[in-house]
PyMOL Python script that loads the backbone (N, CA, C, O; Angstrom):
from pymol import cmd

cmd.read_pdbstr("""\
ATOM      1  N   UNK A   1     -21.822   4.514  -1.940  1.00  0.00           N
ATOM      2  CA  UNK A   1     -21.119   3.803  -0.883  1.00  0.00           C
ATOM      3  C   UNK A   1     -19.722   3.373  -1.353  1.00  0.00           C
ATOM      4  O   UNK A   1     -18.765   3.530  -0.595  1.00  0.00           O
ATOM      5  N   UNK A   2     -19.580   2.882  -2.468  1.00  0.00           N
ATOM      6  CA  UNK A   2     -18.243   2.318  -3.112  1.00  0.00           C
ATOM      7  C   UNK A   2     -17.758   3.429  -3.052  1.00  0.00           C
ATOM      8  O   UNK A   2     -16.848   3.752  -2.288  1.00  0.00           O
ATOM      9  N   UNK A   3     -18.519   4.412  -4.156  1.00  0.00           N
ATOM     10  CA  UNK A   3     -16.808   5.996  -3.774  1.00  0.00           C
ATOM     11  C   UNK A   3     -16.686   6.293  -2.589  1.00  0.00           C
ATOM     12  O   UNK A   3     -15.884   7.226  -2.628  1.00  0.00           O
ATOM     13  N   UNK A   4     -17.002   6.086  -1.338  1.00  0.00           N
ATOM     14  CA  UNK A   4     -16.800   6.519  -0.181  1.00  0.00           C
ATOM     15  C   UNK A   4     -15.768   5.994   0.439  1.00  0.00           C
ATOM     16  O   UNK A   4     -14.984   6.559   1.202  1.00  0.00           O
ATOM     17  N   UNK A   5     -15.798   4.330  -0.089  1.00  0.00           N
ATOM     18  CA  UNK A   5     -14.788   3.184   0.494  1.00  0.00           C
ATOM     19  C   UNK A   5     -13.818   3.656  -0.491  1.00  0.00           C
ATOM     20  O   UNK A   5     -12.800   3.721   0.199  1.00  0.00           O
ATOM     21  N   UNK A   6     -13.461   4.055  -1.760  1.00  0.00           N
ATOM     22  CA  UNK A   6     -12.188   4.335  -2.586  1.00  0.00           C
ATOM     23  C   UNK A   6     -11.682   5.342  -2.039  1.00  0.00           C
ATOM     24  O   UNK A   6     -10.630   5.396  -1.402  1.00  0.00           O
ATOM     25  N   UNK A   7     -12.750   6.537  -2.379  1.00  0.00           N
ATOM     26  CA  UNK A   7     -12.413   7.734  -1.886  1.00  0.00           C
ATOM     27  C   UNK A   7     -11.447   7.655  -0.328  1.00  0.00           C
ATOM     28  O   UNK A   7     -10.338   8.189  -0.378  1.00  0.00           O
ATOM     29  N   UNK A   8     -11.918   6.935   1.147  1.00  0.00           N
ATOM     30  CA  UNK A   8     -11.277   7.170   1.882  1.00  0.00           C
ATOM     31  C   UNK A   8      -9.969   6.436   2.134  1.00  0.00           C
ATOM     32  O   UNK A   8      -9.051   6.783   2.876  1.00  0.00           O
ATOM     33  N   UNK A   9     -10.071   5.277   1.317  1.00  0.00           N
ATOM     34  CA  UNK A   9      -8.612   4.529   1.088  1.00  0.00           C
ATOM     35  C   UNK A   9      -7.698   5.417   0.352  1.00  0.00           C
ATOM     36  O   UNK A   9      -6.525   5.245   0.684  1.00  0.00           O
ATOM     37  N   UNK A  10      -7.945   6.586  -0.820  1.00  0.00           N
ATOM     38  CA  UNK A  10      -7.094   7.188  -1.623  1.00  0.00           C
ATOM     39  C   UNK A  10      -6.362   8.026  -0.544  1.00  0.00           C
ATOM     40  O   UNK A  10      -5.200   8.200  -0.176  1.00  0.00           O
ATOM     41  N   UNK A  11      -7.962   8.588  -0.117  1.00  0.00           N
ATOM     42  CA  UNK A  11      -7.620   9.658   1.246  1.00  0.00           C
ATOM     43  C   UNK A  11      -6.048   9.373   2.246  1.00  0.00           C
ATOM     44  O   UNK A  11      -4.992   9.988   2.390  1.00  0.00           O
ATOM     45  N   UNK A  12      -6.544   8.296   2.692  1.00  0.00           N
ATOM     46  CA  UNK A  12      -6.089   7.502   3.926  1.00  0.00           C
ATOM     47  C   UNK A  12      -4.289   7.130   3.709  1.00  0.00           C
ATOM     48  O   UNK A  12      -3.404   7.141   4.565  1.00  0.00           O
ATOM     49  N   UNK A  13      -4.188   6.757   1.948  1.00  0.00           N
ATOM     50  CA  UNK A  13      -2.808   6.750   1.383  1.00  0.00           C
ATOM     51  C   UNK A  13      -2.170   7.777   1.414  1.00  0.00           C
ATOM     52  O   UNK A  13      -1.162   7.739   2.121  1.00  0.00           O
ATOM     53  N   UNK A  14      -2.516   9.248   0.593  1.00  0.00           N
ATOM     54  CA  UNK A  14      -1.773  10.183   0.531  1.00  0.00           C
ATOM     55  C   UNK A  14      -1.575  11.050   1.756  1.00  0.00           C
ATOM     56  O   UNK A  14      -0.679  11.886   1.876  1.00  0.00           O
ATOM     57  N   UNK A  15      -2.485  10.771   2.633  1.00  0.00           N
ATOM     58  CA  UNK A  15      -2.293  11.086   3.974  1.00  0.00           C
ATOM     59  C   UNK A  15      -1.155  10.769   4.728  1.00  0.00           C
ATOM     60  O   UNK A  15      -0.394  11.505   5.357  1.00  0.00           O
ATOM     61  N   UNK A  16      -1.162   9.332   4.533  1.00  0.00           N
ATOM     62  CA  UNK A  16       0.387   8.686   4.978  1.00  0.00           C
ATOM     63  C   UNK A  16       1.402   8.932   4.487  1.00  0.00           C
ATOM     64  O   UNK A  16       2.382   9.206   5.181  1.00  0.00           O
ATOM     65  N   UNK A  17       1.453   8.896   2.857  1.00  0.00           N
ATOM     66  CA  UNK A  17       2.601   9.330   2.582  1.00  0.00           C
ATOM     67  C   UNK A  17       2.880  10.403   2.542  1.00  0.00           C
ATOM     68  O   UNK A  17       4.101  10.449   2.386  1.00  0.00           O
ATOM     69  N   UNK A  18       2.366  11.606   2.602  1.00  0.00           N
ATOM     70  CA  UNK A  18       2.435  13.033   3.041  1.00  0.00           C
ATOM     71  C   UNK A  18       3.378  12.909   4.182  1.00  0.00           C
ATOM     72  O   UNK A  18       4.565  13.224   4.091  1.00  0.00           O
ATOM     73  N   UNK A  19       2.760  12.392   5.378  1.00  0.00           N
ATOM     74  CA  UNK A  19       3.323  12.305   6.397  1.00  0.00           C
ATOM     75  C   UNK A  19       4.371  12.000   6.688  1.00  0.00           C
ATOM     76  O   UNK A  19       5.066  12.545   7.545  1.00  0.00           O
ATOM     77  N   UNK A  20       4.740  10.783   5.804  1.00  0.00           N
ATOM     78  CA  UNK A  20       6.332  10.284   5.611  1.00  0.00           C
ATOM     79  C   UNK A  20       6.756  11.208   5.236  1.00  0.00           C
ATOM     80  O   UNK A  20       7.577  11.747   5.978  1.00  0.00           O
ATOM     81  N   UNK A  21       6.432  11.893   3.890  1.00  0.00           N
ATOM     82  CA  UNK A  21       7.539  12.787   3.519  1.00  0.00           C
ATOM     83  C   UNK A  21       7.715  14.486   4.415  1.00  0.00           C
ATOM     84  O   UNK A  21       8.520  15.417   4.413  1.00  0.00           O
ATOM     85  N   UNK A  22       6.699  14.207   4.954  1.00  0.00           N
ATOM     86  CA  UNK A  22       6.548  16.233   5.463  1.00  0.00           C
ATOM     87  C   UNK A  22       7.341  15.992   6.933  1.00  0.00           C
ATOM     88  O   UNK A  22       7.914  16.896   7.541  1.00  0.00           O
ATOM     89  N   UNK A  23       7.255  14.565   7.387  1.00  0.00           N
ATOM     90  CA  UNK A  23       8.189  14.579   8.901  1.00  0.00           C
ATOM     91  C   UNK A  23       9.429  14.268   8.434  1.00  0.00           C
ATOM     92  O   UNK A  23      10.307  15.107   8.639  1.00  0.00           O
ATOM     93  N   UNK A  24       9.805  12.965   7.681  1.00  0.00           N
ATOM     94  CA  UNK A  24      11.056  12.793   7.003  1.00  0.00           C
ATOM     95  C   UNK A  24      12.068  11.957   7.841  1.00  0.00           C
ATOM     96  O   UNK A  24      11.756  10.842   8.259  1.00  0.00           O
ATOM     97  N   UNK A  25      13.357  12.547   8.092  1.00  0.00           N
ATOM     98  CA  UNK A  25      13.820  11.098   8.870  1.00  0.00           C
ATOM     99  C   UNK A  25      13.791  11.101  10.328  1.00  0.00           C
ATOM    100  O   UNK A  25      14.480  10.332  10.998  1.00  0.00           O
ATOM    101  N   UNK A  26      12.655  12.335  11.031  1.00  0.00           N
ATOM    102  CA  UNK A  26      12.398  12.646  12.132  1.00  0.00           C
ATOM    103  C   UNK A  26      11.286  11.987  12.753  1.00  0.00           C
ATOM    104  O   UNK A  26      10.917  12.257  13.895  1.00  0.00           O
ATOM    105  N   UNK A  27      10.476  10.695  11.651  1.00  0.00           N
ATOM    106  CA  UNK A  27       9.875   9.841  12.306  1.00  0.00           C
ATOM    107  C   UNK A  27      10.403   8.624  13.031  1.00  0.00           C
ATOM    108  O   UNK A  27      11.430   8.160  12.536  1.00  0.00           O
ATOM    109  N   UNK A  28      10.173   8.330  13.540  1.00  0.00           N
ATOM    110  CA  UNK A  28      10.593   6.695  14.209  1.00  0.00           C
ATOM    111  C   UNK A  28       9.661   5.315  13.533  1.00  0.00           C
ATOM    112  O   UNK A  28      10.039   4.160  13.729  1.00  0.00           O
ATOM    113  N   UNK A  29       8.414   5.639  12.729  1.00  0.00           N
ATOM    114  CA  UNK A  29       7.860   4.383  12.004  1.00  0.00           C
ATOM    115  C   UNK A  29       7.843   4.358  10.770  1.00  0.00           C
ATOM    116  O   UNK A  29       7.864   5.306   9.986  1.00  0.00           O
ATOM    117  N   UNK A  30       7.805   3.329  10.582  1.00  0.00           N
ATOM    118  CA  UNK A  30       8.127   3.214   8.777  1.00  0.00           C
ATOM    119  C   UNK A  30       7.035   4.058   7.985  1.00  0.00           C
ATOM    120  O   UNK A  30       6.331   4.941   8.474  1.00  0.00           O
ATOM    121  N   UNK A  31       7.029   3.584   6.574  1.00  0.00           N
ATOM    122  CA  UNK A  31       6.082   4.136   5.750  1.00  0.00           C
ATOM    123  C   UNK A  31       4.814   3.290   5.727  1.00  0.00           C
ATOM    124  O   UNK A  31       3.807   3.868   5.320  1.00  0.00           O
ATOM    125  N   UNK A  32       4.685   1.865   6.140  1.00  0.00           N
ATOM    126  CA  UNK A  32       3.480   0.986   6.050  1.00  0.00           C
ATOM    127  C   UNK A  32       2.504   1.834   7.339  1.00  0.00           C
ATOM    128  O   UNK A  32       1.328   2.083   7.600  1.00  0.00           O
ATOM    129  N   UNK A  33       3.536   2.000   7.754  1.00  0.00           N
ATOM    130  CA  UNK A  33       2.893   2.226   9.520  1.00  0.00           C
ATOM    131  C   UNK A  33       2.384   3.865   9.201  1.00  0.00           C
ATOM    132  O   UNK A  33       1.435   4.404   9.770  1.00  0.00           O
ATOM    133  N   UNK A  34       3.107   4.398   8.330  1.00  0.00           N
ATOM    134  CA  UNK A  34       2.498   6.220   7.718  1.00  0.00           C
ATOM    135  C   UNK A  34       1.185   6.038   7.291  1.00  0.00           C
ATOM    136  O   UNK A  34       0.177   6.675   7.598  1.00  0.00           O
ATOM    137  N   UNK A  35       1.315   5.153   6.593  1.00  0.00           N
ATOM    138  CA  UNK A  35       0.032   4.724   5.734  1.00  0.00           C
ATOM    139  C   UNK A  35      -1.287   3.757   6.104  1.00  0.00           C
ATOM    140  O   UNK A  35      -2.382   3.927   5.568  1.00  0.00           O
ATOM    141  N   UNK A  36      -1.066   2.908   6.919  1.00  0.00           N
ATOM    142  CA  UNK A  36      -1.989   2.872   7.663  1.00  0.00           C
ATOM    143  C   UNK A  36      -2.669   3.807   8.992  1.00  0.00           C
ATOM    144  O   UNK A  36      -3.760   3.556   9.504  1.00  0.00           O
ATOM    145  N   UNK A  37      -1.783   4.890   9.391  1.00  0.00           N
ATOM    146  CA  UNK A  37      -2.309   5.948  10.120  1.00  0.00           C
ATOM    147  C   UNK A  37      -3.284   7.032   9.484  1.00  0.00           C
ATOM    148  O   UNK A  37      -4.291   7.422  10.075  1.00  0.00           O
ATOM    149  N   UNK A  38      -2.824   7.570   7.991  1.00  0.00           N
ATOM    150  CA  UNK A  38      -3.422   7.956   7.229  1.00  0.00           C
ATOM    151  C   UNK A  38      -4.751   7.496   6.759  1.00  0.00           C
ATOM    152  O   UNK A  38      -5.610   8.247   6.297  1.00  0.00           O
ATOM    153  N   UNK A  39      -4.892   5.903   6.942  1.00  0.00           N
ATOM    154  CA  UNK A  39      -6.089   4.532   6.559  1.00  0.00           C
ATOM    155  C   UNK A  39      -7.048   5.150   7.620  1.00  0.00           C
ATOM    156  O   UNK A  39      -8.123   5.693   7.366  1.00  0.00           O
ATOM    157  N   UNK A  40      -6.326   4.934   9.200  1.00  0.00           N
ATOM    158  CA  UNK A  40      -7.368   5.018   9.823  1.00  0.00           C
ATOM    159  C   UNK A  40      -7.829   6.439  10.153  1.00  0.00           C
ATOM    160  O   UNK A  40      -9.012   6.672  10.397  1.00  0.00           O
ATOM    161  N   UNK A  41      -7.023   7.248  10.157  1.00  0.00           N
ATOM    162  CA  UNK A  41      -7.862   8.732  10.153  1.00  0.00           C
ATOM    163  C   UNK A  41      -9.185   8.940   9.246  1.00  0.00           C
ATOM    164  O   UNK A  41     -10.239   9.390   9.694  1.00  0.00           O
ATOM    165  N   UNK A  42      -8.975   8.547   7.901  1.00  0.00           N
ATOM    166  CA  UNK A  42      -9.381   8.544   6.719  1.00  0.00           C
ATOM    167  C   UNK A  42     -10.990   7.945   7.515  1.00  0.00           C
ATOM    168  O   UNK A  42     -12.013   8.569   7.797  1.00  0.00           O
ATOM    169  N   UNK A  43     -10.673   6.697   7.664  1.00  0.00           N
ATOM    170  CA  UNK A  43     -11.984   5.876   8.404  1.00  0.00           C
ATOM    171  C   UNK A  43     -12.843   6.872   9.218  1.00  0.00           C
ATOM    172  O   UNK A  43     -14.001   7.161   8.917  1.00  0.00           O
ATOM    173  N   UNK A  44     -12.158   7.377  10.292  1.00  0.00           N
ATOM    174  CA  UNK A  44     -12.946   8.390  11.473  1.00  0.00           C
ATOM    175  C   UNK A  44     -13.388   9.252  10.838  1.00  0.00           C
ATOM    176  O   UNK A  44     -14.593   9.409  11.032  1.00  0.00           O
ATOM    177  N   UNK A  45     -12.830  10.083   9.956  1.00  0.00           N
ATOM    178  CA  UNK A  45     -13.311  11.149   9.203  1.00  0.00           C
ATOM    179  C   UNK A  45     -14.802  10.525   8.154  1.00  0.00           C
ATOM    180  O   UNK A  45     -15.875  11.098   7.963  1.00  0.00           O
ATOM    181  N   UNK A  46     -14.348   9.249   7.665  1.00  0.00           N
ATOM    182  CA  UNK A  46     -15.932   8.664   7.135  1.00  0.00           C
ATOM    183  C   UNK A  46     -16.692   8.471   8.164  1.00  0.00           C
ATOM    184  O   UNK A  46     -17.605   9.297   8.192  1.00  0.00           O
ATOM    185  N   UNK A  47     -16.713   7.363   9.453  1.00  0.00           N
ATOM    186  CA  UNK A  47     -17.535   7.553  10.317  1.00  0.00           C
ATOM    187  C   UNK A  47     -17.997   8.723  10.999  1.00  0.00           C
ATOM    188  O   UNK A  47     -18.967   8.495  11.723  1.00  0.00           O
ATOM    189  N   UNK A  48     -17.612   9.856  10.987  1.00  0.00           N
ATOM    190  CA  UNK A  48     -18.414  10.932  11.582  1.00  0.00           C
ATOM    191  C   UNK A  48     -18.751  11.637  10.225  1.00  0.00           C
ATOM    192  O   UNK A  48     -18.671  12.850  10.421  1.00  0.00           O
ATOM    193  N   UNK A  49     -19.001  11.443   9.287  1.00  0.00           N
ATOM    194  CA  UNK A  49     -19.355  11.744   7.854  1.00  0.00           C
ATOM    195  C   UNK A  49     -20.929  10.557   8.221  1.00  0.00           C
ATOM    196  O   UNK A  49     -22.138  10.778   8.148  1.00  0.00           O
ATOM    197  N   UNK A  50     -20.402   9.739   8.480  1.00  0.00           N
ATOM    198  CA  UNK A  50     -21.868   8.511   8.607  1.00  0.00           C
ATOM    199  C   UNK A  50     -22.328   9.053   9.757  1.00  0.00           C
ATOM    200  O   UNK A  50     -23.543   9.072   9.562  1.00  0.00           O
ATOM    201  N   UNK A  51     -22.103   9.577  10.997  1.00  0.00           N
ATOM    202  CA  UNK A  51     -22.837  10.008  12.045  1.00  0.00           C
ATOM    203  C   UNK A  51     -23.842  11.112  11.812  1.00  0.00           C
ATOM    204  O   UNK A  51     -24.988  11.261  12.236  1.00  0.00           O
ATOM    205  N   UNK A  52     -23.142  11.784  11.078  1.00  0.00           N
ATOM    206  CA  UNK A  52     -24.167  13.044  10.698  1.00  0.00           C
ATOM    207  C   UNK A  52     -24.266  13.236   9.185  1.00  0.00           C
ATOM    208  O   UNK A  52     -23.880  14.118   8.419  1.00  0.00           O
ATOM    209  N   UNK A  53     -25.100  11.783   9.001  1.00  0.00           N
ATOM    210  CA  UNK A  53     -25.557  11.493   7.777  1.00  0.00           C
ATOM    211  C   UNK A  53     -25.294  12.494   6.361  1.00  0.00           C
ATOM    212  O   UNK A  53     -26.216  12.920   5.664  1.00  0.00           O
ATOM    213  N   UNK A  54     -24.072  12.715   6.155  1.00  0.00           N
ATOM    214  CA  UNK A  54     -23.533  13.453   5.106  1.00  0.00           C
ATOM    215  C   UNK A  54     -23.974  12.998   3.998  1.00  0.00           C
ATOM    216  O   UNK A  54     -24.227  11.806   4.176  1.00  0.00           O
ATOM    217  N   UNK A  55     -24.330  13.475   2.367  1.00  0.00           N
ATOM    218  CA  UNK A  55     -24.972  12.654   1.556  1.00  0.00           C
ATOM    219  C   UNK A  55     -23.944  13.308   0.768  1.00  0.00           C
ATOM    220  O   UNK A  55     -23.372  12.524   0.010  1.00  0.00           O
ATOM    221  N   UNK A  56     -23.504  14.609   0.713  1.00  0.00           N
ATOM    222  CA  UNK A  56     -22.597  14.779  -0.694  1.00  0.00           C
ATOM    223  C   UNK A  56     -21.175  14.034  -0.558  1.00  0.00           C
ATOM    224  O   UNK A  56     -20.544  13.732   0.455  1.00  0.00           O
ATOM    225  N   UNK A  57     -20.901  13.849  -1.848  1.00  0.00           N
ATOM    226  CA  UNK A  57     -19.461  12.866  -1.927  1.00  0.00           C
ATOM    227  C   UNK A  57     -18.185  13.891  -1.460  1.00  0.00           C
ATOM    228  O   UNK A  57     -17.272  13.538  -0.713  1.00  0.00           O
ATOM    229  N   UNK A  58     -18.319  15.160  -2.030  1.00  0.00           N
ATOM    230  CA  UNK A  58     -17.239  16.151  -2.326  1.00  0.00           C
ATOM    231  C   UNK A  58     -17.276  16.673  -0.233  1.00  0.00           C
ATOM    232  O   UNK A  58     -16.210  16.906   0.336  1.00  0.00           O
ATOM    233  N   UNK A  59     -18.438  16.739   0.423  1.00  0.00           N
ATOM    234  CA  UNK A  59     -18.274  16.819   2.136  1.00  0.00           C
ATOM    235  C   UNK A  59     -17.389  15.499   2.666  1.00  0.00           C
ATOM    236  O   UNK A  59     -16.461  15.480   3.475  1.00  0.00           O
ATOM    237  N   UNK A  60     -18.001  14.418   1.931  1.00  0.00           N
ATOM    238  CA  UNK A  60     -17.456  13.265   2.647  1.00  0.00           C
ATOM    239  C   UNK A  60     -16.063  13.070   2.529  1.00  0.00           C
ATOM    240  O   UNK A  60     -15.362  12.983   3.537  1.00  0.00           O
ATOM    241  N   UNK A  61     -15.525  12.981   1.208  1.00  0.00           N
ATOM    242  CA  UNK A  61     -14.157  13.575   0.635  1.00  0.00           C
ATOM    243  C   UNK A  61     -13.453  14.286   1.703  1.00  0.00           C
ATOM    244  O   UNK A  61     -12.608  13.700   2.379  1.00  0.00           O
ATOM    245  N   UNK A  62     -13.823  15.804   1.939  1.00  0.00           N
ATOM    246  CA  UNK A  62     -13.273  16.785   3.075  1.00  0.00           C
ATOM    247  C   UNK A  62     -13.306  16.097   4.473  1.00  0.00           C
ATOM    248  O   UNK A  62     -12.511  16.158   5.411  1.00  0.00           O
ATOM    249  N   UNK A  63     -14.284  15.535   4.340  1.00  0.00           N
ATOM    250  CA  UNK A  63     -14.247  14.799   5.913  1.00  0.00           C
ATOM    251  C   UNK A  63     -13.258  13.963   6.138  1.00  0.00           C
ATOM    252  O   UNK A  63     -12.463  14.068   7.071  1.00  0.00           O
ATOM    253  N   UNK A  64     -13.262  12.603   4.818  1.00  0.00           N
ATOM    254  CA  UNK A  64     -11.696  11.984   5.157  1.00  0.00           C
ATOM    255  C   UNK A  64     -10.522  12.678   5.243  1.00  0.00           C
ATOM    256  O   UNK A  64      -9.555  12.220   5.852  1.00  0.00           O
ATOM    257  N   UNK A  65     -10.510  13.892   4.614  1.00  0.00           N
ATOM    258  CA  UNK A  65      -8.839  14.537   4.973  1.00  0.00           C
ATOM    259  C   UNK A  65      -8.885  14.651   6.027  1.00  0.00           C
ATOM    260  O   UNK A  65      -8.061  14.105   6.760  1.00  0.00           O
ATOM    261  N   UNK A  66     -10.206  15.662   6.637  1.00  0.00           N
ATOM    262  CA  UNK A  66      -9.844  16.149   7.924  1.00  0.00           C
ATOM    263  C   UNK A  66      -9.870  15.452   8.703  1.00  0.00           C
ATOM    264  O   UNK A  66      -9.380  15.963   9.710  1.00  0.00           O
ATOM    265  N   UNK A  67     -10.260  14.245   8.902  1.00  0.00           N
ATOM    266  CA  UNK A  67      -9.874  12.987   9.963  1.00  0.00           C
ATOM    267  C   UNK A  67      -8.451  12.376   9.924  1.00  0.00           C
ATOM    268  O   UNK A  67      -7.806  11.944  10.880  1.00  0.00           O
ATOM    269  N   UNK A  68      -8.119  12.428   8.698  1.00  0.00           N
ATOM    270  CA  UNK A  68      -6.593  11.836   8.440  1.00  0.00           C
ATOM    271  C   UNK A  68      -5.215  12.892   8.842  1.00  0.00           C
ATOM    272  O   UNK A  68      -4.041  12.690   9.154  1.00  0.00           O
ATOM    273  N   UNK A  69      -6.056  14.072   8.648  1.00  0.00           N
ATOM    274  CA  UNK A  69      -4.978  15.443   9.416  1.00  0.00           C
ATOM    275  C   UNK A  69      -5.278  15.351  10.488  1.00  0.00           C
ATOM    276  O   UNK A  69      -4.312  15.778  11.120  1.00  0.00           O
ATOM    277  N   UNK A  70      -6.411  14.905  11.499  1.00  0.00           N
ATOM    278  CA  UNK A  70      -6.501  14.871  12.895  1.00  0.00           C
ATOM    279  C   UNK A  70      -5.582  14.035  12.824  1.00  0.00           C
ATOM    280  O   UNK A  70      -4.420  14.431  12.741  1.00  0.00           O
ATOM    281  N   UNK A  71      -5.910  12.588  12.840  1.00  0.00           N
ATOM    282  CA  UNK A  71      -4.743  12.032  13.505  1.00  0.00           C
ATOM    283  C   UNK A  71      -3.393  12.042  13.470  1.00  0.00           C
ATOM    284  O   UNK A  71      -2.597  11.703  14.346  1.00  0.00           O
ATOM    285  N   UNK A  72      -3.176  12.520  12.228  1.00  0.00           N
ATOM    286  CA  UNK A  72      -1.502  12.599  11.932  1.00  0.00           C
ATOM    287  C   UNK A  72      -0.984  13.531  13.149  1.00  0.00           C
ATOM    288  O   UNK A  72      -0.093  13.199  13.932  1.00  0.00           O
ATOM    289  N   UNK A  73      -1.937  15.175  13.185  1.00  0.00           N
ATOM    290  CA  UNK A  73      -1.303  15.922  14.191  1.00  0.00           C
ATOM    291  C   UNK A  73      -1.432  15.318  15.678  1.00  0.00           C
ATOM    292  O   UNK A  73      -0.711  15.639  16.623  1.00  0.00           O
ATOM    293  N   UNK A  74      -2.292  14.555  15.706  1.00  0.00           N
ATOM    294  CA  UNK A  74      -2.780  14.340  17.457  1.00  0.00           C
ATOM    295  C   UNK A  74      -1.252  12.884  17.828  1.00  0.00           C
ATOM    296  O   UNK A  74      -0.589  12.507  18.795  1.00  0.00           O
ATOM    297  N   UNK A  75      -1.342  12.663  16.846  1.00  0.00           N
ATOM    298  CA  UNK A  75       0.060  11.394  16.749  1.00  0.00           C
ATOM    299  C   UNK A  75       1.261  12.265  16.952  1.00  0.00           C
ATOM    300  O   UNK A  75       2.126  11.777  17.679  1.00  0.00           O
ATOM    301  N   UNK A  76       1.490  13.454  16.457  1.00  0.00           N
ATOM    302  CA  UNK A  76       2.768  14.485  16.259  1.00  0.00           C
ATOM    303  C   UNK A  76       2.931  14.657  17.855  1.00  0.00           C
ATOM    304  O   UNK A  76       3.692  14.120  18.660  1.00  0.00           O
ATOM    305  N   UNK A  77       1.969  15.566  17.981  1.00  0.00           N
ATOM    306  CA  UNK A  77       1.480  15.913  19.311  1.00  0.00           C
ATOM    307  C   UNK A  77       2.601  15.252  20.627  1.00  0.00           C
ATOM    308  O   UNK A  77       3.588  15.620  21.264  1.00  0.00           O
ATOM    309  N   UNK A  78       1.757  14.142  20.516  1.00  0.00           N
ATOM    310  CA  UNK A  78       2.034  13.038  21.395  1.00  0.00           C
ATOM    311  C   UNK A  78       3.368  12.385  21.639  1.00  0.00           C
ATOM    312  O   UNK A  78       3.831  11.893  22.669  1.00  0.00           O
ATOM    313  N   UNK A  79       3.841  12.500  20.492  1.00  0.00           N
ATOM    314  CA  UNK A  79       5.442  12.523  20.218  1.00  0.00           C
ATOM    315  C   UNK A  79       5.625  10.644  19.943  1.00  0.00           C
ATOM    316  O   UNK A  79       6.390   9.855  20.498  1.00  0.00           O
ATOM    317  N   UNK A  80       4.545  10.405  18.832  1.00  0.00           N
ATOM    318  CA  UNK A  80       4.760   9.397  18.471  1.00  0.00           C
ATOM    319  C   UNK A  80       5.474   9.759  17.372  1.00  0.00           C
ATOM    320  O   UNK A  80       6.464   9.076  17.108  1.00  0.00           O
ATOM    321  N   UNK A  81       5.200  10.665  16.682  1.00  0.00           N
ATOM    322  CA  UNK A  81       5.772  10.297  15.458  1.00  0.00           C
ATOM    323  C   UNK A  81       6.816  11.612  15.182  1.00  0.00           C
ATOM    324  O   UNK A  81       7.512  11.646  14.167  1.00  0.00           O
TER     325      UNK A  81
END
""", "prot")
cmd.dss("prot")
cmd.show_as("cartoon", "prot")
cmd.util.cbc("prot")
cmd.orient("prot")
């Protein structure tokens, strides 16, 4: 349970700052605000990791990216960011 909570906070960081740097000065929100978007993707990607009771660390891992790349793109998308 603890590596899950590190794991998706590490997740959830480099997610954000990825984001800062891969959009660049074509975002409109800061870097706190990168990085807590990255936080909460990270989260969704654990909760549907907890929905369908995932037990390996290295799935759950993949799951926080791919929740933290959902939202970054669905945010792009939208023309928030």
């Amino acid at each position: 349970m603890l590596f899950a909570i590190i794991s998706g906070l590490i997740v959830g960081f480099l997610g954000g700052v990825f984001m800062k740097v891969s959009f660049g000065g074509s975002t409109l929100i800061g870097f706190i605000v990168c990085v807590v978007v990255g936080l909460v993707g990270s989260v969704i990607g654990g909760a549907i990791g907890n929905a369908l009771k995932v037990r390996s660390r290295v799935l759950q891992f993949v799951l926080d990216v791919v929740g933290a790349c959902i939202l970054i793109a669905l945010l792009k998308f939208l023309g928030f960011v």
